[in-house]
C-alpha positions, -999 to 999 in steps of 0.1 A, spaced: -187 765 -637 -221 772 -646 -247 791 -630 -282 784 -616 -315 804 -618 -305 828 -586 -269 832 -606 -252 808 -579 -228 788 -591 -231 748 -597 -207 728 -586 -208 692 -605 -192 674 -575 -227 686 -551 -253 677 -576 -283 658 -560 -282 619 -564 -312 594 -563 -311 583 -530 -320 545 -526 -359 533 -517 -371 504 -496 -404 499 -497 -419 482 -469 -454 490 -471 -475 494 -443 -504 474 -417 -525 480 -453 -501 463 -475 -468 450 -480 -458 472 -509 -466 507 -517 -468 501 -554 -495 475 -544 -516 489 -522 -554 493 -528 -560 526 -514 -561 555 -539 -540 581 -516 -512 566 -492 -529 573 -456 -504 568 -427 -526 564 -402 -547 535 -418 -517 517 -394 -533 532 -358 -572 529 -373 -563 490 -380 -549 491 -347 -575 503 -329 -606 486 -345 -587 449 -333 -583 470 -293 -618 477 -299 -629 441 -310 -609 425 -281 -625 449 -258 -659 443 -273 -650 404 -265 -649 408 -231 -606 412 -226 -594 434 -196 -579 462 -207 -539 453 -191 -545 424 -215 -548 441 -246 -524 469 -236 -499 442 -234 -508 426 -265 -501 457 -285 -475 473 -262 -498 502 -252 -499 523 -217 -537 518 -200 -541 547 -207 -541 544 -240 -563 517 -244 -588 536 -228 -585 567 -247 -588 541 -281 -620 521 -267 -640 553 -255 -631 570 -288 -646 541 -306 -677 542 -285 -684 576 -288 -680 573 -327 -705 546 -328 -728 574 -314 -727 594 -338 
């Protein structure tokens, strides 16, 4: 047996093991090891998202319409198109 840094004991059978990866990418791209963006960003998924609400609201579509489209609450399509129009304020 040998013994760790704290002076536990390591037992060969409970050693870590590489785990297996799938990379499926993202709304950005297909494959991480791919991807344009410098720094991974997990919510370039919802800001995609919500600049094509905000375009098909822009277009004139009722709000149930695009809530069903994207499989959102009212509510939340709402929340997205008055956030976008109070950034374009600013």
């Amino acid at each position: 047996m040998r013994l760790n840094k704290t002076g536990k004991t390591i037992d060969p059978e409970h050693r870590a093991t590489p785990k297996s990866y799938t990379d499926n990418g993202c709304a950005v791209s297909s494959s991480c090891f791919t991807c344009p963006l410098p720094d991974c960003d997990p919510h370039a998924t919802f800001r995609i998202r919500d600049a094509k609400i905000r375009e098909l609201f822009a277009l004139g579509m009722p709000h149930a319409t695009i809530g069903g489209i994207f499989g959102l609450s009212l509510r939340q399509i709402y929340k997205i198109v008055k956030t976008g129009k109070e950034a374009e304020i600013v």
